[in-house]
Backbone of each chain as ProteinMPNN parsed JSONL, in Angstrom:
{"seq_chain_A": "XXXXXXXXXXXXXXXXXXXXXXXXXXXXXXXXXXXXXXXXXXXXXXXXXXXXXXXXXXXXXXXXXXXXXXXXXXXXXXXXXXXXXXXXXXXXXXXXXXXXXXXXXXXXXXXXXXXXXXXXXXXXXXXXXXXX", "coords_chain_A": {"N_chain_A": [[121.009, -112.585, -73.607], [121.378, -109.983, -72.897], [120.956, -107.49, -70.253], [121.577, -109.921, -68.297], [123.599, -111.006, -65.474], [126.731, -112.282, -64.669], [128.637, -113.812, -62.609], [131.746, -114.487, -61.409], [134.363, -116.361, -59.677], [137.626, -117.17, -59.628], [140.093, -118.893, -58.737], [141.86, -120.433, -58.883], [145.276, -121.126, -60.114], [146.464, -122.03, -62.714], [147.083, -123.073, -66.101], [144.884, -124.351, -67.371], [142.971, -123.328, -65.699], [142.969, -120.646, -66.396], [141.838, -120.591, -68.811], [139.861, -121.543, -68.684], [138.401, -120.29, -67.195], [138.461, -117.212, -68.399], [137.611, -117.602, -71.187], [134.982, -118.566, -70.56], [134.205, -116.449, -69.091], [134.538, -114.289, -71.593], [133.096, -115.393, -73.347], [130.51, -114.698, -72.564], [130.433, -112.204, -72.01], [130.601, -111.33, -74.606], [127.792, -112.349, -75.368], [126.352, -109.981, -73.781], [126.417, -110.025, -71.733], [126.754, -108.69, -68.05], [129.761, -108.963, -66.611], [132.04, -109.941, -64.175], [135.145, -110.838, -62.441], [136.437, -112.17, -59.854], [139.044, -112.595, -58.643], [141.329, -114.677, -56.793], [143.517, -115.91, -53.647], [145.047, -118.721, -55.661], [144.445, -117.607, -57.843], [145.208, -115.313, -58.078], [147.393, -115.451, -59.75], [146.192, -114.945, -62.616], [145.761, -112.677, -63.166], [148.452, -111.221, -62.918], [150.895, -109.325, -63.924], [153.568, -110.219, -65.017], [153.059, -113.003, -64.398], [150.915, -114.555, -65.932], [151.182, -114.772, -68.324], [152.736, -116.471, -68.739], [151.434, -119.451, -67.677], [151.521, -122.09, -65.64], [151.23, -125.857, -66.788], [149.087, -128.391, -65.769], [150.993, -131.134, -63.353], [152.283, -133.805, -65.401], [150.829, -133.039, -67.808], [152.243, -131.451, -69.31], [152.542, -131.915, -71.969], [150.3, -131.192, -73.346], [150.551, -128.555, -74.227], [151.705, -128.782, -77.038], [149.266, -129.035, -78.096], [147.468, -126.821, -77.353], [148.617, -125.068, -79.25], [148.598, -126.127, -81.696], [145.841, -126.001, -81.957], [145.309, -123.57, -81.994], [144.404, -121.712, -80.154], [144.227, -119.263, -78.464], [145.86, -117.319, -77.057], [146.317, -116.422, -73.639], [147.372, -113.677, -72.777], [145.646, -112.359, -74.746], [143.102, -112.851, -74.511], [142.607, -111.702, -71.88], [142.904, -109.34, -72.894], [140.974, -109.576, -74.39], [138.411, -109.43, -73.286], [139.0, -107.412, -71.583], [138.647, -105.466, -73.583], [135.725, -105.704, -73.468], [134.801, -104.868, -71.4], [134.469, -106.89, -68.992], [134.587, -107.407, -66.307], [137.277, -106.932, -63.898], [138.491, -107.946, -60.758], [140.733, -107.676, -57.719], [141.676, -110.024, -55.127], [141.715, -107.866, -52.464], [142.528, -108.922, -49.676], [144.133, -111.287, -50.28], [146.003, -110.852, -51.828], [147.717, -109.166, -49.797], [148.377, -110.829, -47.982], [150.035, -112.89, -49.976], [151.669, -110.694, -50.382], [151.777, -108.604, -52.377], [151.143, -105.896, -54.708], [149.266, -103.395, -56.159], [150.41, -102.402, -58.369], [151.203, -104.434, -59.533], [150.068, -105.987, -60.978], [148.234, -106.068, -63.801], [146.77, -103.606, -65.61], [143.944, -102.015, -65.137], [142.31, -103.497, -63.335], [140.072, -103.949, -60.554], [140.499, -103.556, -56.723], [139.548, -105.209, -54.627], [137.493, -106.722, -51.314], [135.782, -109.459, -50.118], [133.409, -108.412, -49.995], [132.593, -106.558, -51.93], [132.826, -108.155, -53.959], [131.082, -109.729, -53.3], [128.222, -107.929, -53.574], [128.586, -107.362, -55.956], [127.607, -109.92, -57.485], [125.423, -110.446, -55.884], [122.795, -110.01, -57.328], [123.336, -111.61, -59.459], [122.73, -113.671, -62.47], [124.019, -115.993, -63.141], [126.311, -118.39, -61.735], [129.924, -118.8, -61.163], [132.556, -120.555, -60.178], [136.053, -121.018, -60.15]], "CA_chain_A": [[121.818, -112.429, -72.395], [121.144, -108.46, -72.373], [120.076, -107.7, -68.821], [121.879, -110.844, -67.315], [124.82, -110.797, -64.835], [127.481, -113.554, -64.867], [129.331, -113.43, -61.537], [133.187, -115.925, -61.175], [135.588, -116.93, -58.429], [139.477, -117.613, -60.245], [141.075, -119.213, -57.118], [143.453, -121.181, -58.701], [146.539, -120.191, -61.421], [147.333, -123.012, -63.577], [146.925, -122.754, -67.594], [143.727, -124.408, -67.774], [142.001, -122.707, -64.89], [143.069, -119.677, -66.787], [141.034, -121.104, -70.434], [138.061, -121.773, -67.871], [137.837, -118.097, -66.884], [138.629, -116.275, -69.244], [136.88, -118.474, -72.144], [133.718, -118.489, -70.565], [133.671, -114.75, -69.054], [134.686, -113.612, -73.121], [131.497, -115.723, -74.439], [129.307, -114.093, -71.862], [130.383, -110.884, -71.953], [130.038, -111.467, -76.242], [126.644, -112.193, -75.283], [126.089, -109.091, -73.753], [125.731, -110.041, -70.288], [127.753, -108.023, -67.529], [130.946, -110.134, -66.297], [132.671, -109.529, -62.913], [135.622, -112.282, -61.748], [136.668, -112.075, -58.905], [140.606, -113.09, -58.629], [141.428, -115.031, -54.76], [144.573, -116.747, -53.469], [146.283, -118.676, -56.952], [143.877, -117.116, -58.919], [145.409, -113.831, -58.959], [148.046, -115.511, -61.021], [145.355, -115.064, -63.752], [146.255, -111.2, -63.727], [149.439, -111.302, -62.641], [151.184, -108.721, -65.008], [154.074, -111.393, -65.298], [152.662, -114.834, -63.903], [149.582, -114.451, -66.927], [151.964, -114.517, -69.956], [153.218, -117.886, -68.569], [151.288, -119.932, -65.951], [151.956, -123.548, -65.86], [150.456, -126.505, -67.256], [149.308, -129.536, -64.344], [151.588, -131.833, -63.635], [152.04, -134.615, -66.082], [149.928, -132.348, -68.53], [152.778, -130.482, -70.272], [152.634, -132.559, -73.281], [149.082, -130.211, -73.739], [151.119, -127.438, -74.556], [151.659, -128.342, -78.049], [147.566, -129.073, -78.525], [146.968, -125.643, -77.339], [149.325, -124.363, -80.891], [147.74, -126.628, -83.022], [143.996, -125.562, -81.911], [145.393, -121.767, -82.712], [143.849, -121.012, -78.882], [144.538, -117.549, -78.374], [147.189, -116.655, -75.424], [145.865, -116.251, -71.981], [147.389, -112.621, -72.635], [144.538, -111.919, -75.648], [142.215, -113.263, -73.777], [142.62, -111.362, -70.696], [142.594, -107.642, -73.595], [139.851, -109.41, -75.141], [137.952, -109.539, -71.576], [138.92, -106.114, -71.262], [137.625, -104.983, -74.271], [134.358, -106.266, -73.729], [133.977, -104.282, -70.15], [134.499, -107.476, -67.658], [134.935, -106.237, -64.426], [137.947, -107.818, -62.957], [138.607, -107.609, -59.064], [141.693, -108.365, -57.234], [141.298, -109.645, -54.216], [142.729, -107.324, -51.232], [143.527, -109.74, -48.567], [145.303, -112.354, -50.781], [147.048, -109.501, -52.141], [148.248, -108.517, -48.264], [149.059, -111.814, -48.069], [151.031, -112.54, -50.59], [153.006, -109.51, -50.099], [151.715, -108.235, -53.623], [150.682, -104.792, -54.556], [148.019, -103.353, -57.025], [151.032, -102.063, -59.692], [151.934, -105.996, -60.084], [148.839, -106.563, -61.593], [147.724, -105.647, -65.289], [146.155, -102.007, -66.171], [142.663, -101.599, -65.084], [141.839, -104.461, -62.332], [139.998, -102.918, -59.085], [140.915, -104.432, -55.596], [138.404, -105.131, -53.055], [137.38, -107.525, -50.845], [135.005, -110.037, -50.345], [132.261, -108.04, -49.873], [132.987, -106.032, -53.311], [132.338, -109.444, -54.94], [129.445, -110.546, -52.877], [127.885, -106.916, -54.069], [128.233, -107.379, -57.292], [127.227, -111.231, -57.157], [124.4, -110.708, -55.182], [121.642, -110.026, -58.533], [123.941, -112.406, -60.831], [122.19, -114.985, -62.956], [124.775, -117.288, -63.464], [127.475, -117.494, -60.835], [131.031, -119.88, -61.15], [133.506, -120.803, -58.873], [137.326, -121.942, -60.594]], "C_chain_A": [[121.927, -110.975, -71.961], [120.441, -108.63, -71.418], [120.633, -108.7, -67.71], [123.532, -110.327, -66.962], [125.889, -112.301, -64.752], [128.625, -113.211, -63.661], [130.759, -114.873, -61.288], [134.092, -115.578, -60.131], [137.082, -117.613, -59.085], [139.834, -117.522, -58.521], [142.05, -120.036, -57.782], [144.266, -120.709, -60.383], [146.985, -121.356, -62.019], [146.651, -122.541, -65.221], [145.65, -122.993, -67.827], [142.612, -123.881, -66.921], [142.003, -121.138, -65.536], [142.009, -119.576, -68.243], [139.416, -121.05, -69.671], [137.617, -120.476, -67.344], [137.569, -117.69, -67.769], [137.435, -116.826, -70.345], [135.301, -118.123, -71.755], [133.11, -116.673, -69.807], [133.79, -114.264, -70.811], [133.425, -114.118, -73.607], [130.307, -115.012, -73.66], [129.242, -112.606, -72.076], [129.954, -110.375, -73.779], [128.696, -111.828, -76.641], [125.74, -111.218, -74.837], [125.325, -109.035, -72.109], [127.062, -109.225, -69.407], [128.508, -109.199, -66.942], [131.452, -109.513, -64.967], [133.524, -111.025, -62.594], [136.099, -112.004, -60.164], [138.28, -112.791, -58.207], [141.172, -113.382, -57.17], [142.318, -115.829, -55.093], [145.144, -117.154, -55.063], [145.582, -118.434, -57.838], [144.449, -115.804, -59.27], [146.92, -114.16, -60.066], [147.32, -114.994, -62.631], [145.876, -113.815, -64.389], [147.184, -110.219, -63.578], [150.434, -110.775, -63.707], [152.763, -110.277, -65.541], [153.73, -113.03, -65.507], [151.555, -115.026, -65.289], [150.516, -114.851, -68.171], [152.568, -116.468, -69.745], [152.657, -119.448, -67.445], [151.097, -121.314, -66.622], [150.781, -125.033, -66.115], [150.385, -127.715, -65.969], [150.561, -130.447, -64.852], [151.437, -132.864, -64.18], [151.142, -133.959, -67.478], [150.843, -131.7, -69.497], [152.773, -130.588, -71.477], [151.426, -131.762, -74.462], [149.896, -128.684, -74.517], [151.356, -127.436, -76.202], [150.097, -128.452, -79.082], [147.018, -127.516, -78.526], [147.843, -124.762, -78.669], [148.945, -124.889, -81.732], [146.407, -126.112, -83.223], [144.161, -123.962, -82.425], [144.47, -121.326, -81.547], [144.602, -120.017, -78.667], [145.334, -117.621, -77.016], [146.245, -116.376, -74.494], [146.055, -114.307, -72.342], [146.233, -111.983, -73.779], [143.715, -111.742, -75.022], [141.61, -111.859, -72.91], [142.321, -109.494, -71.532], [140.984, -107.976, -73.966], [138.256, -109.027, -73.885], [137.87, -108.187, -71.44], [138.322, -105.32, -71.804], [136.211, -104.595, -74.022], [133.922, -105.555, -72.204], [134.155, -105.197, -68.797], [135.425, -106.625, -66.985], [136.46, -107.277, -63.799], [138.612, -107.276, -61.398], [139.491, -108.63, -58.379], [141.505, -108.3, -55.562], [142.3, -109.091, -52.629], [143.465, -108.688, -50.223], [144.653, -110.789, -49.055], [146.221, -111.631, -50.78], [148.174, -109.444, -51.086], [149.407, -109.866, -48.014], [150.196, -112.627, -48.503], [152.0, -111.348, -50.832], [152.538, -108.792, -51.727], [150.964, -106.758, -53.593], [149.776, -104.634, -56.16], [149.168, -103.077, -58.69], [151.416, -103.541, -59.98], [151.222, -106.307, -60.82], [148.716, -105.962, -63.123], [146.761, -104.422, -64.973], [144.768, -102.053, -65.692], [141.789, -102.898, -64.119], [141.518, -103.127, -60.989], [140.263, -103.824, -58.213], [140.486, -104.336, -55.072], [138.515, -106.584, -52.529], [136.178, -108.561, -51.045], [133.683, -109.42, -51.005], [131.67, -107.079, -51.251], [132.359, -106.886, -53.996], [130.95, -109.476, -54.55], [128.143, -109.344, -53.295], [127.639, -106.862, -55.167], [127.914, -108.864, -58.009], [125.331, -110.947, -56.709], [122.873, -110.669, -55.84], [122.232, -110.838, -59.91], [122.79, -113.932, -60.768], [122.869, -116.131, -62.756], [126.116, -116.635, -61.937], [128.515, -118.929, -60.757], [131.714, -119.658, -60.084], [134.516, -121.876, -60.193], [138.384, -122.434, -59.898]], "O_chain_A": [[122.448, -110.674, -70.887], [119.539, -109.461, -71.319], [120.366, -108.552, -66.518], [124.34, -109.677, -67.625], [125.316, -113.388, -64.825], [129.451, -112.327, -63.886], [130.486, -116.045, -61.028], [134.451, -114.427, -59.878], [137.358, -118.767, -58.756], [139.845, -116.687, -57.617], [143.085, -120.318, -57.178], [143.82, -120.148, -61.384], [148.138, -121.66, -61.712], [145.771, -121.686, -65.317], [145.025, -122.119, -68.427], [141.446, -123.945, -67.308], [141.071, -120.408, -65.201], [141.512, -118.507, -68.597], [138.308, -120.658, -70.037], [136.527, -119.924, -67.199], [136.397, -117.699, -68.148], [136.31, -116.344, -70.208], [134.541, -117.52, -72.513], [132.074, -116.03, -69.976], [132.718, -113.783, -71.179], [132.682, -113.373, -74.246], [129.228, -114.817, -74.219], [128.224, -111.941, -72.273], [129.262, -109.418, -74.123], [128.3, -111.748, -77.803], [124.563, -111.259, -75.195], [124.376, -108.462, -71.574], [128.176, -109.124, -69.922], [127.964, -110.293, -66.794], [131.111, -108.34, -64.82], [132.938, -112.103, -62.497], [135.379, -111.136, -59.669], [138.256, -113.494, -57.197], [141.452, -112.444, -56.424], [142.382, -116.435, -56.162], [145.626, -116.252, -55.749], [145.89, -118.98, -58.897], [144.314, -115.236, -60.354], [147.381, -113.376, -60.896], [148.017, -114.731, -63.612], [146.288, -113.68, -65.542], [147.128, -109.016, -63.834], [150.893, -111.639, -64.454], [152.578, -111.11, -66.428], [154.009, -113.874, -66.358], [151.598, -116.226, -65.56], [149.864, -115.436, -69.036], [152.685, -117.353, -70.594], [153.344, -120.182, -66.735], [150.673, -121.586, -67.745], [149.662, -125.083, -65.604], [151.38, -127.963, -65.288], [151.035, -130.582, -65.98], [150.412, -133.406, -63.768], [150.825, -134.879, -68.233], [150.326, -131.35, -70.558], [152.956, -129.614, -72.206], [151.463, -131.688, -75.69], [149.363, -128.012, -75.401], [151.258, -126.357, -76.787], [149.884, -128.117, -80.247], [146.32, -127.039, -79.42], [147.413, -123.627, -78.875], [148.841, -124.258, -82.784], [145.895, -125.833, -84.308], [143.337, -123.321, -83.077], [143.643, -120.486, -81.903], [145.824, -120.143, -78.751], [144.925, -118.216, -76.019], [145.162, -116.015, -74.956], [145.053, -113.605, -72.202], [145.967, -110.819, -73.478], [143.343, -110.594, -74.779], [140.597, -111.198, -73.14], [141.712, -108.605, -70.937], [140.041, -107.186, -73.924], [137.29, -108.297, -74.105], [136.776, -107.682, -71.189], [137.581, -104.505, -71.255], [135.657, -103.524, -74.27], [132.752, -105.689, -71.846], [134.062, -104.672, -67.688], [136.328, -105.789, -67.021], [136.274, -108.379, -63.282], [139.144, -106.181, -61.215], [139.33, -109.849, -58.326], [141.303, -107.316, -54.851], [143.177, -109.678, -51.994], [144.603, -109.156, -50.186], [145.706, -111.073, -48.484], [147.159, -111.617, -49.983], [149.355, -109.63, -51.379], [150.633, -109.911, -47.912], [151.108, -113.016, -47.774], [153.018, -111.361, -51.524], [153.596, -108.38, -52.203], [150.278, -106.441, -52.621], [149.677, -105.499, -57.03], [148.827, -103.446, -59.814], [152.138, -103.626, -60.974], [151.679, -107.122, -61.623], [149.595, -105.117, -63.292], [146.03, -104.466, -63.983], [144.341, -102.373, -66.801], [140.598, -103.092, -64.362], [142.111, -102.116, -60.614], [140.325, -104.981, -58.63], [140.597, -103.256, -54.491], [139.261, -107.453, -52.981], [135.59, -108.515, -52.126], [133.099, -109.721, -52.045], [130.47, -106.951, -51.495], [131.375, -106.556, -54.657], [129.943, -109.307, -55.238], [127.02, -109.845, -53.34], [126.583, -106.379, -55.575], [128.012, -108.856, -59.236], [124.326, -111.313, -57.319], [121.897, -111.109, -55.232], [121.778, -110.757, -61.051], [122.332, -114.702, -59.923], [122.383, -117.147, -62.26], [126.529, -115.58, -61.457], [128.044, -119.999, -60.37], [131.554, -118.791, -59.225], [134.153, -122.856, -60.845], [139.232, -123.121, -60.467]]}, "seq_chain_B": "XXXXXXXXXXXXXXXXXXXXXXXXXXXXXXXXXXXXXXXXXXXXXXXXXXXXXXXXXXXXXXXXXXXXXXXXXXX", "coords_chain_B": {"N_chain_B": [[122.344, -114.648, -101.428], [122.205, -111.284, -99.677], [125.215, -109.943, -98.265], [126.367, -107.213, -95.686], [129.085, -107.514, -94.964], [131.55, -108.944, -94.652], [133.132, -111.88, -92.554], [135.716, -112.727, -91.707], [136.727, -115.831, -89.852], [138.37, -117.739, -89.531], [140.252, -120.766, -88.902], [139.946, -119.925, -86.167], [139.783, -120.353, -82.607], [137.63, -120.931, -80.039], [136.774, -118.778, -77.995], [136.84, -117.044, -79.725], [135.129, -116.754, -82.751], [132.924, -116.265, -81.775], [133.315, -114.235, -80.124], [134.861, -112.479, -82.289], [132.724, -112.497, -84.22], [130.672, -111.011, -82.825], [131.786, -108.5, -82.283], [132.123, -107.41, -84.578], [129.373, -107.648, -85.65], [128.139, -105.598, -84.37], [129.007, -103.275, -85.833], [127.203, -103.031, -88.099], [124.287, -102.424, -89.83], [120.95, -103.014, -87.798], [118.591, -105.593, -89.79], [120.643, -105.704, -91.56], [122.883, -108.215, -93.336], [125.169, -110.247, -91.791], [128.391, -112.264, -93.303], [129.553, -115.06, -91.804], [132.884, -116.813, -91.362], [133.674, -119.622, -90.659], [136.085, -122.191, -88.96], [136.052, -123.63, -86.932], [134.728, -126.265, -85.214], [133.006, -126.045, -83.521], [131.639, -123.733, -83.557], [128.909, -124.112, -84.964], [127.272, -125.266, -83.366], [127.644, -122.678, -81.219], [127.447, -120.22, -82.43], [124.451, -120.433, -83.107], [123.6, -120.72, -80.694], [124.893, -118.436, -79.633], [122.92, -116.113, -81.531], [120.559, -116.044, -80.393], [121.092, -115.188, -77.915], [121.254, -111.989, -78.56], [119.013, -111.608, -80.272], [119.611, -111.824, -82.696], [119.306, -113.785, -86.235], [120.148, -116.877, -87.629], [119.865, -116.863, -91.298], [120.822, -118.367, -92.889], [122.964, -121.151, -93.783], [126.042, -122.895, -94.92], [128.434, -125.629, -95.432], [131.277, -126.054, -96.432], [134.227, -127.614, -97.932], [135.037, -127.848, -95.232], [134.706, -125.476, -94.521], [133.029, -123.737, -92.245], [129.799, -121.659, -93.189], [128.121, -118.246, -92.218], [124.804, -116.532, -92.355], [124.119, -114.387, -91.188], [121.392, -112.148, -89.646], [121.205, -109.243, -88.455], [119.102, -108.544, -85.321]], "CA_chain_B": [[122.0, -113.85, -100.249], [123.112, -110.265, -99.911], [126.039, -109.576, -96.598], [126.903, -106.218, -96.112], [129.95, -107.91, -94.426], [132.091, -110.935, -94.401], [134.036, -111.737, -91.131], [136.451, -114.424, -92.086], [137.201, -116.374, -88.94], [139.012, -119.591, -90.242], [141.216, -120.491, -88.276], [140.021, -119.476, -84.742], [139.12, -121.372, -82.132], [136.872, -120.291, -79.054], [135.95, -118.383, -78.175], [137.128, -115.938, -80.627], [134.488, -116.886, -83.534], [131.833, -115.241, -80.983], [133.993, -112.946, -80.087], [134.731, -111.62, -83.663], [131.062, -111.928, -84.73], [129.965, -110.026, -81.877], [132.167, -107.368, -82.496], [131.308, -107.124, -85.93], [127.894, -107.05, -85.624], [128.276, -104.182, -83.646], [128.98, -102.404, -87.019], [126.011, -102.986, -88.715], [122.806, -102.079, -88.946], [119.445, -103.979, -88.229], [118.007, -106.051, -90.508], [121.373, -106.369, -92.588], [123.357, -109.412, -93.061], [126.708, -110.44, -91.558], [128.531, -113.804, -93.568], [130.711, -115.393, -90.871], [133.414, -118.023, -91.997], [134.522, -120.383, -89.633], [136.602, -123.684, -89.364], [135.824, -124.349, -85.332], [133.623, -127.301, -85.759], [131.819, -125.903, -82.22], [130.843, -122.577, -84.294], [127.916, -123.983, -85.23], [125.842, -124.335, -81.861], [127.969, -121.381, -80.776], [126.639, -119.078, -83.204], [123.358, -120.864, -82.825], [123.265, -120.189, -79.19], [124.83, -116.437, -79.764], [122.003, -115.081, -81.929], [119.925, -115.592, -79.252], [121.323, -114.132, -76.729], [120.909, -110.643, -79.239], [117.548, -111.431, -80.951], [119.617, -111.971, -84.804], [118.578, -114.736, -86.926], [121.038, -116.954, -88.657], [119.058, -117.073, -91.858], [121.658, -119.46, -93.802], [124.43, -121.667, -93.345], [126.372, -124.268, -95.53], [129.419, -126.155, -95.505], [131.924, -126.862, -97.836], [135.245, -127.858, -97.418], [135.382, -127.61, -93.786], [134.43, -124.186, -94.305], [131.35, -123.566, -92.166], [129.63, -120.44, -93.518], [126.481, -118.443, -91.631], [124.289, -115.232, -92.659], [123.418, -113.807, -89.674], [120.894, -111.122, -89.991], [121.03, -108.899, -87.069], [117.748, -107.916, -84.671]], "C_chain_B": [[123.137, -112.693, -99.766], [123.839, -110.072, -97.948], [126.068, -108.282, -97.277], [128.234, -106.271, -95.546], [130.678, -109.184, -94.093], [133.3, -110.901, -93.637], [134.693, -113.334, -91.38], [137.245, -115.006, -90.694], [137.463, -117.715, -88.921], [140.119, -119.3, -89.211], [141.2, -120.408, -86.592], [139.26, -120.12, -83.842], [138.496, -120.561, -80.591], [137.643, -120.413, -77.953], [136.052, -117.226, -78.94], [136.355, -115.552, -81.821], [133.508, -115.658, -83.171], [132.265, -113.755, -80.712], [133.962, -111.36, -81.039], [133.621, -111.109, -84.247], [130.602, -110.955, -83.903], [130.579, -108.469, -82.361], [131.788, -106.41, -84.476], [129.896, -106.947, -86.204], [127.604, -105.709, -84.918], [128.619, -103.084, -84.697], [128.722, -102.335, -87.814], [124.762, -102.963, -88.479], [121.642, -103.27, -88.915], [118.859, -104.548, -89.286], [119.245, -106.574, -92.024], [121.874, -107.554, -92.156], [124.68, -109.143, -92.99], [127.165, -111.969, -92.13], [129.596, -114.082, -92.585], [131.016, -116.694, -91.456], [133.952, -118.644, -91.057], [134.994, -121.702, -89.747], [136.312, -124.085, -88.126], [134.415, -125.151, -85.726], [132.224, -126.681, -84.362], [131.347, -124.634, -82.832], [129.597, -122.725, -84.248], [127.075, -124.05, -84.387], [126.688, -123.35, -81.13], [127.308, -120.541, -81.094], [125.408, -118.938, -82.796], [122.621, -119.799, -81.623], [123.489, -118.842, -79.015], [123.689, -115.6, -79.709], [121.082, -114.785, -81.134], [119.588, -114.837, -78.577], [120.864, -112.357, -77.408], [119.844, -110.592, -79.894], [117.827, -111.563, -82.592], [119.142, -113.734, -85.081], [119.808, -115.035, -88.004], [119.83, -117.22, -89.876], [119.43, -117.784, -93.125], [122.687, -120.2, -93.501], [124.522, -122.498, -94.442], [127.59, -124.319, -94.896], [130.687, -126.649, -96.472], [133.355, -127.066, -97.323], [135.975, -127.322, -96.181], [135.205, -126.787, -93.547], [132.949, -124.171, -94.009], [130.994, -121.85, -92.532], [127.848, -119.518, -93.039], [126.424, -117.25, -92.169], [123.806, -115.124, -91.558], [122.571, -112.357, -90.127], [120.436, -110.524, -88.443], [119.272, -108.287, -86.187], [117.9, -106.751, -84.475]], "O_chain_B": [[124.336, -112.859, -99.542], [123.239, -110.074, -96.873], [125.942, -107.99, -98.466], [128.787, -105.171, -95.514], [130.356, -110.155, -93.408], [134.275, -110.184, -93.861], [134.305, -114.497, -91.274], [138.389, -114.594, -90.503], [136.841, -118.621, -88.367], [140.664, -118.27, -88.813], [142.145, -120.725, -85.869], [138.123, -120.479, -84.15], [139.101, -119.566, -80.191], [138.416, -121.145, -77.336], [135.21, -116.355, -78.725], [136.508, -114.403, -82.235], [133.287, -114.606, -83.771], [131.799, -112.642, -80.957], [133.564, -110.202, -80.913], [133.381, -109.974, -84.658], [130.084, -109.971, -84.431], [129.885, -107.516, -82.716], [131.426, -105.386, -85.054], [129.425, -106.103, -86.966], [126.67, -104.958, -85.198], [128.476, -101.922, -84.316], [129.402, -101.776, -88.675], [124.144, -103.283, -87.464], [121.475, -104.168, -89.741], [118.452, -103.62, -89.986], [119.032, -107.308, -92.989], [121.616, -108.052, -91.06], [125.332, -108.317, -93.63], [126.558, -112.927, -91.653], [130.553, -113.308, -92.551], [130.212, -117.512, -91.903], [134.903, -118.063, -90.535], [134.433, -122.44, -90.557], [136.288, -125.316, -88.146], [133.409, -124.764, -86.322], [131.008, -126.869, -84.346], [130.202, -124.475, -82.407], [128.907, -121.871, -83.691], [126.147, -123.244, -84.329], [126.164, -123.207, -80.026], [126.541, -119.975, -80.316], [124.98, -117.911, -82.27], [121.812, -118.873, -81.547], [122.699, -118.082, -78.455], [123.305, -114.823, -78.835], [120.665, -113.637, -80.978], [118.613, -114.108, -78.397], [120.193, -111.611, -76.695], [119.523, -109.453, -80.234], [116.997, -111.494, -83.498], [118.767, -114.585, -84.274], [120.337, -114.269, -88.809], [118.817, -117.785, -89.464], [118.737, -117.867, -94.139], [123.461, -119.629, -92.731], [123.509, -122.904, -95.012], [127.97, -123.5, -94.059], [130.726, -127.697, -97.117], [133.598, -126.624, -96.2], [137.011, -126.666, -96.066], [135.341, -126.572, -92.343], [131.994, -124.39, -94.753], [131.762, -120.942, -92.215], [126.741, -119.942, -93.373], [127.454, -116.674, -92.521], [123.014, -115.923, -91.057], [123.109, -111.559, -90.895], [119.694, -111.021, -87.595], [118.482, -107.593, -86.827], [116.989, -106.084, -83.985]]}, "name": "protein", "num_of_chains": 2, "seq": "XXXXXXXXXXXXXXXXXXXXXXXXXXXXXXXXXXXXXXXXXXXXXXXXXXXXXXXXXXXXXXXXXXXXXXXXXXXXXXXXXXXXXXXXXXXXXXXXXXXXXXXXXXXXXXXXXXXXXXXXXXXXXXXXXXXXXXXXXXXXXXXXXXXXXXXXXXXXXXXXXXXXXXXXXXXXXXXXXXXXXXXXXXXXXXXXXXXXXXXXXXXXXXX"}
């Protein structure tokens, strides 16, 4: 996976859209491919210096909550260092941002904020490319 | 079969196995061996599929009480 790009879309903020990011940017980027997500509308819950530590399970789903302590799945907030560790790129996106009335200090330590075109830039030679 | 490192990851469930190995291999050299211990039953085409991606070679595995165990010898 040296040499390959892995390009993602986090649009939505619930617990398991957060396992589906993160999870599969950490194995890619542990493969040694470059990572970039791209965080839109309820995705920027993902890096949401508050909303991240807690984001909610679907409805009817909460009962999951004690599967994810038995499996010993690592916190959304590991995750999101371990991610960091490893170099993914994460990108918040401006207009939601505007939108939501949110500013760049709400966010977690080392996210950049652009727009579409930011993404579609660094997308635009990716191997693999998701949408959450 | 000689490790020059044993990365005990019992216990952890993915993607943290990869995780750990990765990072650990990162602090050894070519041609040695890393033993990784894991209890995630998906380890094993994880790993699999890992070495790949970096060019190592698992060049052992067993099993024993739920304990899966690999030699990875790095490229």
């Amino acid at each position: 996976m040296a040499n390959s790009k892995v390009a993602i879309i986090a649009s939505n903020g619930g617990l398991f859209d957060a396992y589906k990011v993160f999870n599969i940017a950490s194995a890619a980027a542990a493969s040694d491919a470059e990572v970039g997500i791209f965080f839109t509308f309820e995705g920027l819950n993902l890096i949401h210096k508050e909303a991240h530590k807690n984001l909610p399970l679907p409805e009817g789903r909460e009962h999951f909550a004690e599967g994810f302590k038995q499996a010993n799945v690592p916190s959304i907030e590991e995750l999101v260092q371990v991610a960091q560790e490893m170099d993914v790129k994460l990108i918040g996106c401006q207009m939601t941002m505007d939108v939501m009335n949110l500013d760049k200090d709400q966010f977690i330590d080392g996210i950049e904020v652009g727009g579409a075109a930011t993404f579609i830039e660094f997308a635009k030679d990716a191997n693999i490319t998701l949408t959450f | 079969m000689e490790s020059v490192k044993v990365l005990d990851a019992k216990g952890l469930a993915c993607p943290m196995p990869i995780v750990k190995t990765k990072k650990a291999m990162d602090q050894i050299n070519s041609n040695e061996i890393l033993e990784v211990h894991a209890t995630d039953k998906g380890a094993e085409n994880d790993l699999a599929a890992w070495v790949k991606s970096g060019g190592h070679e698992i060049v052992k595995s067993t099993e024993e009480d739920e304990v899966l165990k690999f030699w990875i010898k790095k490229g």
